[in-house]
PAMARPA-517819 format. One record per residue (C-alpha): residue number from 1; residue in one letter; x, y, z. Coordinates in nm, 2 decimals, padded with zeros to 4 digits. Example, Ala and Ser with C-alpha at 12.3 -4.5 7.8 and 13.67 -1.06 7.14 Angstrom:
<recs>
<rec seq="1" type="A" x="01.23" y="-00.45" z="00.78"/>
<rec seq="2" type="S" x="01.37" y="-00.11" z="00.71"/>
</recs>
This chain:
<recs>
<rec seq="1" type="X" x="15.61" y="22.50" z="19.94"/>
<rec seq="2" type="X" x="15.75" y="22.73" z="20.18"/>
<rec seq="3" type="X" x="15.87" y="23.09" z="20.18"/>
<rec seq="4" type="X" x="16.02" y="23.34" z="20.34"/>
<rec seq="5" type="X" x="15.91" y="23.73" z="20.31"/>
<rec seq="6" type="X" x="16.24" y="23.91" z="20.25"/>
<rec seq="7" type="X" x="16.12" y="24.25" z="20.09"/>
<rec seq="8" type="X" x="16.27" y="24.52" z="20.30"/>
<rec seq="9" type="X" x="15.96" y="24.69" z="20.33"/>
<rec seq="10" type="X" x="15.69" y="24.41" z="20.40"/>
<rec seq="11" type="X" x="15.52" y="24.39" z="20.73"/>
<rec seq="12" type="X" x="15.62" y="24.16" z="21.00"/>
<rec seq="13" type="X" x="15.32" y="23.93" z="20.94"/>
<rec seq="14" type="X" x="15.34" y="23.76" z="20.58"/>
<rec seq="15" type="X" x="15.33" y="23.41" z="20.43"/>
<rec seq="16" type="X" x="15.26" y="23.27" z="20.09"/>
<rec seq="17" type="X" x="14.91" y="23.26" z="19.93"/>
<rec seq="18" type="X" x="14.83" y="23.03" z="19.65"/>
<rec seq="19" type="X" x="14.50" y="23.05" z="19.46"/>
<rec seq="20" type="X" x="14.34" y="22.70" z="19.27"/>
<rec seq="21" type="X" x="14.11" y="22.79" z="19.00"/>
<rec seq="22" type="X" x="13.94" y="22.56" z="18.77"/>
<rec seq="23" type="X" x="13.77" y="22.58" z="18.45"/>
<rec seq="24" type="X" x="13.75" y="22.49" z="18.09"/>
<rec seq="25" type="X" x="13.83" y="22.71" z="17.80"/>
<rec seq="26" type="X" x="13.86" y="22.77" z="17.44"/>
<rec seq="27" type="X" x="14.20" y="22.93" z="17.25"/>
<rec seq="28" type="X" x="14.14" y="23.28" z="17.07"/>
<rec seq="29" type="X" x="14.40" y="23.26" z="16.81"/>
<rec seq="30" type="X" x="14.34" y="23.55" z="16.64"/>
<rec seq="31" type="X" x="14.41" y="23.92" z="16.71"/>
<rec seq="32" type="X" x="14.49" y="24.11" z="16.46"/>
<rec seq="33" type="X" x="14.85" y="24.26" z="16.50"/>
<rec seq="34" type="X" x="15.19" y="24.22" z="16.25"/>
<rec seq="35" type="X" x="15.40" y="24.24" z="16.53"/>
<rec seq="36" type="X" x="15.24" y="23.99" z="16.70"/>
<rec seq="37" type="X" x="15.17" y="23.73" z="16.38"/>
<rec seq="38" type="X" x="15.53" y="23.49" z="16.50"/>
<rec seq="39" type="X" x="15.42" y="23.46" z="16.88"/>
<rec seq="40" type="X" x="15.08" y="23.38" z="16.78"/>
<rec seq="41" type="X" x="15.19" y="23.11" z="16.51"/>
<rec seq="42" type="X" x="15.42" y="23.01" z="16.82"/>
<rec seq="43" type="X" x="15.08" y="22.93" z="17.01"/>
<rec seq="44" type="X" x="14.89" y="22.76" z="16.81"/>
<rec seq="45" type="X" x="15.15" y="22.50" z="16.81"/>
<rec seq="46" type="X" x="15.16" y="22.52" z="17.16"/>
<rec seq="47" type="X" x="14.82" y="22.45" z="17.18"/>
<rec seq="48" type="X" x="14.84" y="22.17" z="16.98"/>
<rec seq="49" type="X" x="15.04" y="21.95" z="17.26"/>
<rec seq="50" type="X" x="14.81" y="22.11" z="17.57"/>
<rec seq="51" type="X" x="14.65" y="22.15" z="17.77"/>
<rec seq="52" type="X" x="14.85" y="22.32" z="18.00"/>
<rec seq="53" type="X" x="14.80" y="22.46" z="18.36"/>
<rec seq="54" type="X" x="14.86" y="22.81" z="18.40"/>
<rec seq="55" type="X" x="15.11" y="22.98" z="18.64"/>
<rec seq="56" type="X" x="15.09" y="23.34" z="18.75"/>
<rec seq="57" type="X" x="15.30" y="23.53" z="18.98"/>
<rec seq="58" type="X" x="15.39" y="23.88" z="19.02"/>
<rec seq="59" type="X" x="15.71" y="24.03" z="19.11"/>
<rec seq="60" type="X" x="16.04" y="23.95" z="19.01"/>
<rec seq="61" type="X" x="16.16" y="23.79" z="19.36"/>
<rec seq="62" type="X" x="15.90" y="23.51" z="19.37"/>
<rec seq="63" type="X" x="15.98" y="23.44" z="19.01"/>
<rec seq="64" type="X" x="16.38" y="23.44" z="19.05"/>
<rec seq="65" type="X" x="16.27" y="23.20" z="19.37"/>
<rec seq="66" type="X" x="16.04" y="22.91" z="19.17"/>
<rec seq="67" type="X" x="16.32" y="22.92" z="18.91"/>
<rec seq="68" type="X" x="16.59" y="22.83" z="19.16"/>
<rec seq="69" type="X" x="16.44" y="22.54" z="19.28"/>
<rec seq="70" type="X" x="16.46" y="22.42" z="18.92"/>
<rec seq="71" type="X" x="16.13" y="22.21" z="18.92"/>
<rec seq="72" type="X" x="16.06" y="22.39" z="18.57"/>
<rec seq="73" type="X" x="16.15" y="22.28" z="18.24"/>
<rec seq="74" type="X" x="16.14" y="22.47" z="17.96"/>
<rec seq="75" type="X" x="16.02" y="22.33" z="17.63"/>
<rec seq="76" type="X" x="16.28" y="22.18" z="17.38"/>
<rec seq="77" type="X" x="16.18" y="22.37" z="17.09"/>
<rec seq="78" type="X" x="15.97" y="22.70" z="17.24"/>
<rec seq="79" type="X" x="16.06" y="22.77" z="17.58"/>
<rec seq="80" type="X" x="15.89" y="23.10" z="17.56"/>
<rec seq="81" type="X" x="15.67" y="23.33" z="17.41"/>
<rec seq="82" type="X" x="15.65" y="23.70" z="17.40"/>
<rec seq="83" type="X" x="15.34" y="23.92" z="17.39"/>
<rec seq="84" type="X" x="15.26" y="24.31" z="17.42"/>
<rec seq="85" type="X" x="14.94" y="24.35" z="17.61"/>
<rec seq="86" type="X" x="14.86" y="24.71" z="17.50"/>
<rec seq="87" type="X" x="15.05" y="25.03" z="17.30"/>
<rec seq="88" type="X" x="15.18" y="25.13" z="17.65"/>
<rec seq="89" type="X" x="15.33" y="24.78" z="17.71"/>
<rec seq="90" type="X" x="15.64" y="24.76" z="17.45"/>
<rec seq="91" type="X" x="15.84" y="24.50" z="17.55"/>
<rec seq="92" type="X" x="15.57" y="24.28" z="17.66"/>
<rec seq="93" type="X" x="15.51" y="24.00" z="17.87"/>
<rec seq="94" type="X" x="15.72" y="23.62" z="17.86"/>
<rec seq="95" type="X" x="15.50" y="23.32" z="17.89"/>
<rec seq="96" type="X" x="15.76" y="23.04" z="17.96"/>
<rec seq="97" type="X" x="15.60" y="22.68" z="17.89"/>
<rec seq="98" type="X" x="15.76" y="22.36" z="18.00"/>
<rec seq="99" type="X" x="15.68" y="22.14" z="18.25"/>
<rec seq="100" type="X" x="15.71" y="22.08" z="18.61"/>
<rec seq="101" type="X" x="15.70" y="21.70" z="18.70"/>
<rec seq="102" type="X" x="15.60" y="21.61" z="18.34"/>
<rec seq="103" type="X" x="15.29" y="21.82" z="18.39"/>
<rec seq="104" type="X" x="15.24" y="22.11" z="18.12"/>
<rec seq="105" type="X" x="15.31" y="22.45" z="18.21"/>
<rec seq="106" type="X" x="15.28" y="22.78" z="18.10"/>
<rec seq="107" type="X" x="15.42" y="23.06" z="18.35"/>
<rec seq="108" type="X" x="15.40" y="23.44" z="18.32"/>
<rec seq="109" type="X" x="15.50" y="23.71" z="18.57"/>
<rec seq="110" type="X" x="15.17" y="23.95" z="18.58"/>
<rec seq="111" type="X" x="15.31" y="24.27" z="18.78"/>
<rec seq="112" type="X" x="15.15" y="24.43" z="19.06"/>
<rec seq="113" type="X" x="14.83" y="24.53" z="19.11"/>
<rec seq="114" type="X" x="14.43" y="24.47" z="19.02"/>
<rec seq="115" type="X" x="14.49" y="24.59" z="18.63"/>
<rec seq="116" type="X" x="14.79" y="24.37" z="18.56"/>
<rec seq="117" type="X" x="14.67" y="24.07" z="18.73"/>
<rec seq="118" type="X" x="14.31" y="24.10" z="18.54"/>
<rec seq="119" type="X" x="14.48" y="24.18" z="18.25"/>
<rec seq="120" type="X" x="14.74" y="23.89" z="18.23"/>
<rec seq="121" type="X" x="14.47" y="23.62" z="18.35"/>
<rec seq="122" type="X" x="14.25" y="23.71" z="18.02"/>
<rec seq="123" type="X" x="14.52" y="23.72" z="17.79"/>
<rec seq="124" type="X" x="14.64" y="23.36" z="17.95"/>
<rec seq="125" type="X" x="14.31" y="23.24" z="17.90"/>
<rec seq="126" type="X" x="14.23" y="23.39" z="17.56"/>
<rec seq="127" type="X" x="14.54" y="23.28" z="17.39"/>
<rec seq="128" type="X" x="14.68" y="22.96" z="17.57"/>
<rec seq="129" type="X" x="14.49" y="22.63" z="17.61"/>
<rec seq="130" type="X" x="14.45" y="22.61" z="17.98"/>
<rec seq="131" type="X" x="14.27" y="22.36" z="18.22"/>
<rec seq="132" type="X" x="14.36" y="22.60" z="18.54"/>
<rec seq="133" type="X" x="14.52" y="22.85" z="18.68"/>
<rec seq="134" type="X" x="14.74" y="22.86" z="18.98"/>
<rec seq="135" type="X" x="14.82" y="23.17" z="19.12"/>
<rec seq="136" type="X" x="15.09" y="23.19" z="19.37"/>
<rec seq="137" type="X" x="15.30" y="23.45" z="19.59"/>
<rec seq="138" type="X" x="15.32" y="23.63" z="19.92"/>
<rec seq="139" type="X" x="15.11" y="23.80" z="20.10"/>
<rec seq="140" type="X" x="15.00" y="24.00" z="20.43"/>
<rec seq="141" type="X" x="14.88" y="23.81" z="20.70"/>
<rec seq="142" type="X" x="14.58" y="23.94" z="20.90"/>
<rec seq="143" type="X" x="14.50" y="23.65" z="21.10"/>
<rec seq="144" type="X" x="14.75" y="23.62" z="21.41"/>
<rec seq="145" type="X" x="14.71" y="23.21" z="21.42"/>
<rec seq="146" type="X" x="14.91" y="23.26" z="21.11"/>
<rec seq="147" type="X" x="15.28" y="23.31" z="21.08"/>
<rec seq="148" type="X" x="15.61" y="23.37" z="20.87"/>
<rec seq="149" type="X" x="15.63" y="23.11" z="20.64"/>
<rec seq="150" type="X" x="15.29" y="22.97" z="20.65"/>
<rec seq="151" type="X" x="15.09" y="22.87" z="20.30"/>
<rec seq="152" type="X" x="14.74" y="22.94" z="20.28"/>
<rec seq="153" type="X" x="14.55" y="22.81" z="20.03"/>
<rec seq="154" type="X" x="14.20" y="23.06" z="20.06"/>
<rec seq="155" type="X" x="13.85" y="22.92" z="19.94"/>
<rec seq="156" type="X" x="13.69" y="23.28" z="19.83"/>
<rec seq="157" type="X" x="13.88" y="23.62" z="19.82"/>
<rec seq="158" type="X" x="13.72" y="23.98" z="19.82"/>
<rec seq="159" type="X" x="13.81" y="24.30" z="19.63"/>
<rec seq="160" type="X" x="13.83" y="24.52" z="19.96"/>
<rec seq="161" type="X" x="13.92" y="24.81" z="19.72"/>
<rec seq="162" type="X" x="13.60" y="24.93" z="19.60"/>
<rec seq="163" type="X" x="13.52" y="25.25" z="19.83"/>
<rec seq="164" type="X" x="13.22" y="25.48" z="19.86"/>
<rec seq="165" type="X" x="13.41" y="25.77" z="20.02"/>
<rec seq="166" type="X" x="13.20" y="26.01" z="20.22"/>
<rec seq="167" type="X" x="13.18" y="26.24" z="20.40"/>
<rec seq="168" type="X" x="13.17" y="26.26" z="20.81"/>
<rec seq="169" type="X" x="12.74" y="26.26" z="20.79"/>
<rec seq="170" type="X" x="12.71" y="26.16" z="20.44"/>
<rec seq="171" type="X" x="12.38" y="25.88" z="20.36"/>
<rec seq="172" type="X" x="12.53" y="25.50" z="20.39"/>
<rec seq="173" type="X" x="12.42" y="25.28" z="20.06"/>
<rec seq="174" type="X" x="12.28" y="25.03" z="20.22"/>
<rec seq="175" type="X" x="12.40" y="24.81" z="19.92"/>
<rec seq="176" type="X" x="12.73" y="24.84" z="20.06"/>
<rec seq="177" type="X" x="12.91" y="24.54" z="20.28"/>
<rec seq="178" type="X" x="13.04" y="24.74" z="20.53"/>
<rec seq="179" type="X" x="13.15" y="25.04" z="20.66"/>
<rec seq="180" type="X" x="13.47" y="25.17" z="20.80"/>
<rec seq="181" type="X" x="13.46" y="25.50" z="21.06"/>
<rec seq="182" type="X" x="13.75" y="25.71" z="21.02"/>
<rec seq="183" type="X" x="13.65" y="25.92" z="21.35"/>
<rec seq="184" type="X" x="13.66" y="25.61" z="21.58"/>
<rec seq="185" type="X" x="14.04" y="25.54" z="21.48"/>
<rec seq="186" type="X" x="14.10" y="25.92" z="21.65"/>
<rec seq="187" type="X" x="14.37" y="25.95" z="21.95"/>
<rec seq="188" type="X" x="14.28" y="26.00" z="22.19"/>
<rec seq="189" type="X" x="13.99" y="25.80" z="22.09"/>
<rec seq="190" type="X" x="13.62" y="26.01" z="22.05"/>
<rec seq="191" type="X" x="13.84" y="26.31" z="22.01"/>
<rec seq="192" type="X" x="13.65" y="26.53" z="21.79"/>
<rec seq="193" type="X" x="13.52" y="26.46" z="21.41"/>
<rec seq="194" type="X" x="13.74" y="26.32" z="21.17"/>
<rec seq="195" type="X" x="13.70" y="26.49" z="20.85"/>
<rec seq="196" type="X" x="13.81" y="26.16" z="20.65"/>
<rec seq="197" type="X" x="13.47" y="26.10" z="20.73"/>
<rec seq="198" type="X" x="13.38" y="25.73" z="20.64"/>
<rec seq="199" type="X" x="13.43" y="25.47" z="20.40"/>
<rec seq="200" type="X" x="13.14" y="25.22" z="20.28"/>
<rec seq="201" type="X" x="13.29" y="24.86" z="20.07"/>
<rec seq="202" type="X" x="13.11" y="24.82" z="19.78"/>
<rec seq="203" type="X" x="13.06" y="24.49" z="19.57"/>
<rec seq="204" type="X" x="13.24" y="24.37" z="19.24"/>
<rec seq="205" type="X" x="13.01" y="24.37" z="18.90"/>
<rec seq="206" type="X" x="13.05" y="24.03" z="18.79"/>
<rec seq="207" type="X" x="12.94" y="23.96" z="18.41"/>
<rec seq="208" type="X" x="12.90" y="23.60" z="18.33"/>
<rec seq="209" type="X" x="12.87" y="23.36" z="18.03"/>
<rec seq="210" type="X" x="12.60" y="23.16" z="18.23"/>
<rec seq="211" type="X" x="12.36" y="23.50" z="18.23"/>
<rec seq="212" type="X" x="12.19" y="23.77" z="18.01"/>
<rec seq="213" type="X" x="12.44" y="23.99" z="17.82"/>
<rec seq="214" type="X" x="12.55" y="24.29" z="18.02"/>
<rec seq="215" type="X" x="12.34" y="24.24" z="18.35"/>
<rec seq="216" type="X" x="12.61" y="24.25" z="18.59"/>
<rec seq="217" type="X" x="12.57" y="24.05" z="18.90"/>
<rec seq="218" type="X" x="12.66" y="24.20" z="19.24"/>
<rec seq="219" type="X" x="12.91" y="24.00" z="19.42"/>
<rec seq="220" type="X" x="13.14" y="24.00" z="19.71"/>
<rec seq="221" type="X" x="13.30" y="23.68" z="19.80"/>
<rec seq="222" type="X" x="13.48" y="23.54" z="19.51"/>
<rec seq="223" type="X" x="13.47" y="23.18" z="19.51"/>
<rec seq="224" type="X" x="13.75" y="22.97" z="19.44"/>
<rec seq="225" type="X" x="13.71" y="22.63" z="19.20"/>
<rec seq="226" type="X" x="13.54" y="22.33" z="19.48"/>
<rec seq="227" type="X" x="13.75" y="22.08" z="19.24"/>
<rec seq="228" type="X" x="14.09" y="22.27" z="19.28"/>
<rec seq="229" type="X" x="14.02" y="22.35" z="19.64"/>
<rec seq="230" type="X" x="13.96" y="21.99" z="19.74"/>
<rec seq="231" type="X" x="14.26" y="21.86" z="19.55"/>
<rec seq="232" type="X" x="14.44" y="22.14" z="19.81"/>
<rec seq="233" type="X" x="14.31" y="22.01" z="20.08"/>
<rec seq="234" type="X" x="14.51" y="21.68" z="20.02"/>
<rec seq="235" type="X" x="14.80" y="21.85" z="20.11"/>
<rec seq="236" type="X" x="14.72" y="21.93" z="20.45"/>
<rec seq="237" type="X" x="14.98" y="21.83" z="20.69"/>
<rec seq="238" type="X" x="15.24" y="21.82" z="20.43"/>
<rec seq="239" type="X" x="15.61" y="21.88" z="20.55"/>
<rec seq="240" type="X" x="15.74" y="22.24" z="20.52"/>
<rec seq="241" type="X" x="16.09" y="22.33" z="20.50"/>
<rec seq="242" type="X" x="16.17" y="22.52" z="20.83"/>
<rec seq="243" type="X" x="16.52" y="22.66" z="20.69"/>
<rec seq="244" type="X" x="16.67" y="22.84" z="20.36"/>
<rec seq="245" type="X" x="17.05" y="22.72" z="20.50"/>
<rec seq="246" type="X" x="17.19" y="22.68" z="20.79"/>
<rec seq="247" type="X" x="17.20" y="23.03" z="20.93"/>
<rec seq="248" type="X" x="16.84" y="23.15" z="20.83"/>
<rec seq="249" type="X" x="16.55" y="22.95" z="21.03"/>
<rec seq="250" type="X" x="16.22" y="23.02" z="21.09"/>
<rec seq="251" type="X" x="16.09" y="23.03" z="21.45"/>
<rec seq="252" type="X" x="15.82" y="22.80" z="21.43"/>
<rec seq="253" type="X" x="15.77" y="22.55" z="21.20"/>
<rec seq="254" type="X" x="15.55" y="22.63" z="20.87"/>
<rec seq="255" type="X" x="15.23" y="22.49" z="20.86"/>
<rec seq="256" type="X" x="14.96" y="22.42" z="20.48"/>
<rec seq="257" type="X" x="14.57" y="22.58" z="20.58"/>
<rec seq="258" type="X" x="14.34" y="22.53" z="20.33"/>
<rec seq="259" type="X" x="14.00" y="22.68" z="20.35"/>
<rec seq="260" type="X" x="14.06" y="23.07" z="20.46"/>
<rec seq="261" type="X" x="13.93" y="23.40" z="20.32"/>
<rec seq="262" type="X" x="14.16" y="23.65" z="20.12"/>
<rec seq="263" type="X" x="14.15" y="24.00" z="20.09"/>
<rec seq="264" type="X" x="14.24" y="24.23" z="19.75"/>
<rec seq="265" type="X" x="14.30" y="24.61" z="19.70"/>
<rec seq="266" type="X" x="14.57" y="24.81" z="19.53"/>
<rec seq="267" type="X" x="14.68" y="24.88" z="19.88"/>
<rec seq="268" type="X" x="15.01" y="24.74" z="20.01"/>
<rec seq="269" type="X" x="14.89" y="24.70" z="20.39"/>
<rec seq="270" type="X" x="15.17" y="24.75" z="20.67"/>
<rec seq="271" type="X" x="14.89" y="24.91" z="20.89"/>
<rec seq="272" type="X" x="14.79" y="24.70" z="21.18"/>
<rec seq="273" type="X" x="14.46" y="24.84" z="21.27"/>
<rec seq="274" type="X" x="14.33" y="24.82" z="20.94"/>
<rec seq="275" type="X" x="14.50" y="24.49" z="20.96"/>
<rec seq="276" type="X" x="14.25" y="24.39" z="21.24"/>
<rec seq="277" type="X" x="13.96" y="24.60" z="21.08"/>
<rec seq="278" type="X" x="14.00" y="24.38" z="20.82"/>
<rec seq="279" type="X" x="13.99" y="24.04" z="21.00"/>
<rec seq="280" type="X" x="13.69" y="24.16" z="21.24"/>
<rec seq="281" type="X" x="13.50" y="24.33" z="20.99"/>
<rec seq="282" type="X" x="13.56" y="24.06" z="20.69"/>
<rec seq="283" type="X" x="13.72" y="23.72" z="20.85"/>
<rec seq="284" type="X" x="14.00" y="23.75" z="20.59"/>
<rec seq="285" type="X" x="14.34" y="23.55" z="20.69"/>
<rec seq="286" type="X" x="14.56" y="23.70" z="20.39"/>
<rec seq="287" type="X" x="14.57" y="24.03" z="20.23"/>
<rec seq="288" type="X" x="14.71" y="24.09" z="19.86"/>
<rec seq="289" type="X" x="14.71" y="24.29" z="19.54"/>
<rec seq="290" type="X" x="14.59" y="24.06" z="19.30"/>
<rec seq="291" type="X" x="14.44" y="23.71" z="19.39"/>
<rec seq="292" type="X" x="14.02" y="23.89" z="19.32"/>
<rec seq="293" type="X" x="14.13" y="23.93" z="19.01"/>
<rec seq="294" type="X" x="14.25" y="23.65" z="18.89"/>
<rec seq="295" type="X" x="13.99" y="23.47" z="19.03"/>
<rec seq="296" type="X" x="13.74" y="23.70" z="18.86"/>
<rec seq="297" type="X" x="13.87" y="23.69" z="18.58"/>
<rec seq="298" type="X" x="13.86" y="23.35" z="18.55"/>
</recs>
């Protein structure tokens, strides 16, 4: 799979992310809602000819550009299903099941963001029997060995997002990751204090299945399935397309690295020294809105 980063506002540096996790769950079937009584009915007979693996992207572009290269198709008799997620969400969202080289599929365009990405990945797994979830897209790059076009396939992702704002001599929690001095990003540099003060990362709360009801475990690096990420690895050295046509190339031709770190925030980053704070302070190769979720969430 290859891409090309065509949003008019994107930075320079950005390549396609794709996020492999595994797991086993059971389908909720029941939520109680009249409008929603015919797409549930709809699922359960879905369910009955699953598993299926899970798709998520999340803006229209990258879904207009995996329905071009018409690898997906739709089921004969329920191609899709609509769902509301919430009051505020009226129209809903369209899971579209089918299958893509006779494997079973069900596809859903999440939106952008943390909350959309969380939110789609539980309703995907509450409702829909899934085996997996692949979640795919662009993304920033913040690695410089990396280039336009590349595909990463990260092993862990963290939700860089989660800031203790303080003050310019407020008292560091020492339970945070790391910190990130304003002041020393002045020109010229020392210049003065910065009264953005500084910013310390703070962990996620993750709440598992596998420990004590509501005791919330602190955690940073989100790890991606060891199963799916080894199947990934297979496809190192595979053979990316270099062109769309015959007028738009890239420069250098696209390389598959499995194995990196991700970053996620609801921050669109076209900043390049945050860029390289990032990659200095964390080690994080990508940087997107919405891959720490869905990897929490599942």
């Amino acid at each position: 799979m290859n891409s090309l980063c065509t949003h008019s506002t994107m930075a320079a540096r950005c390549f396609v992310v794709l996020v492999f996790v595994s797991f086993l769950v059971m389908s909720v079937s029941a939520i109680p809602s009249k409008r929603r009584r015919g797409s549930f009915s709809t699922i359960k007979q879905l369910n009955r000819k699953g598993p299926y693996i899970g798709l998520i992207t999340v803006y229209s572009p990258e879904e207009e550009a995996f329905f071009r290269t018409g690898a997906f198709k739709p089921d004969a008799k329920h191609p899709f299903v609509d769902l509301s997620g919430s009051n505020y969400d009226v129209e809903g969202r369209r899971y579209r099941v089918g299958k893509i080289n006779g494997k079973k599929v069900v596809f859903v365009r999440c939106g952008v963001g943390i909350t959309n990405a969380a939110a789609v990945t539980q309703q995907m797994l509450d409702l829909f029997d899934v085996t997996g979830i692949v979640h795919f897209g662009i993304s920033g790059n913040v690695n410089d060995s990396m280039s336009i076009g590349d595909v990463t396939i990260p092993k862990q992702f963290a939700h860089t997002g989660l800031w203790n704002w303080l003050n310019p001599n407020g008292t560091m929690d020492p339970a945070d990751v790391a910190y990130l001095e304003v002041g020393s990003y002045n020109v010229p540099e020392g210049d003065g204090v910065n009264l953005l003060g500084q910013i310390g990362y703070s962990t996620e709360q993750l709440f598992s299945v596998s420990r004590e009801p509501n005791t919330a475990v602190s955690l940073w690096w989100m790890e991606v399935s060891q199963q799916w990420l080894q199947l990934a690895r297979s496809l190192e050295g595979m053979e990316l397309e270099k062109c769309v046509n015959s007028s738009l190339c890239l420069k250098e031709k696209p390389k598959l690295v499995v194995g990196l770190k991700g970053a996620s925030s609801n921050i669109f980053l076209d900043n390049a020294a945050y860029r390289d704070f990032l990659f200095q302070t964390f080690e994080v190769s990508s940087s997107d809105m919405e891959s720490s979720a869905v990897v929490m969430a599942s």
